[in-house]
N, C-alpha and C positions, 0 to 999 in steps of 0.2 A: 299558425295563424289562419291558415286557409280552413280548416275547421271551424273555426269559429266563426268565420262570415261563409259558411256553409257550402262553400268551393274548396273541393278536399284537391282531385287533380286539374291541369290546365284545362283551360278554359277550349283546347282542341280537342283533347282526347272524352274520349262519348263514356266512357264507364262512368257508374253510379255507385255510391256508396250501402245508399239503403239502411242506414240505421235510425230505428224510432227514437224519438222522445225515451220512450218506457228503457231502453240499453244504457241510453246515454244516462240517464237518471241513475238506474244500477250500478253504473261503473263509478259515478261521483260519489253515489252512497256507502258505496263500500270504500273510498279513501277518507270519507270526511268523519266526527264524532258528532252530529247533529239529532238532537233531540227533532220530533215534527214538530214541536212549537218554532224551536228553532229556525228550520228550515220554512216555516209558517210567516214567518216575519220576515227573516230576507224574502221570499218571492214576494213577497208586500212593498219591498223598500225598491226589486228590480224592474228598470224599462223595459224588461223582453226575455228571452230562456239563457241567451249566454252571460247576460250581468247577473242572474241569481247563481250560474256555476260559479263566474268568477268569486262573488261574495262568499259562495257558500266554502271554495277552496281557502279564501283569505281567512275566513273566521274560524273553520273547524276542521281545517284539514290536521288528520290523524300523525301526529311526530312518530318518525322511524324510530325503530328499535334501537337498543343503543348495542352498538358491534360486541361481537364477543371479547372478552379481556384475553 
């Protein structure tokens, strides 16, 4: 959760995470199946960058493999 409201450690410790937009995108891109229309319209439908991930996980996140037999 602290990711998502953009507080990764407490609120004492001084390190900084430093990841852009542009990683965070990459990394959702590559678990979800989203066409860019797709993805066109959810950022359309979200209040801000974390409700389009959350959507975009809910709608087109990629199903794992299925285990080996």
């Amino acid at each position: 959760m602290r990711l998502i409201v953009g507080q990764v450690f407490a609120e004492w410790d001084e390190r900084a995470l430093n990841v852009s937009w542009q990683t965070v995108s990459e990394v959702v891109n590559s678990m979800v199946e989203a066409t860019p229309a797709d993805q066109e319209a959810i950022y359309a439908q979200a209040v801000d960058g974390g409700q389009a991930i959350q959507l975009l996980l809910e709608r087109t996140r990629r199903k794992p493999p299925d285990p080996p037999g």
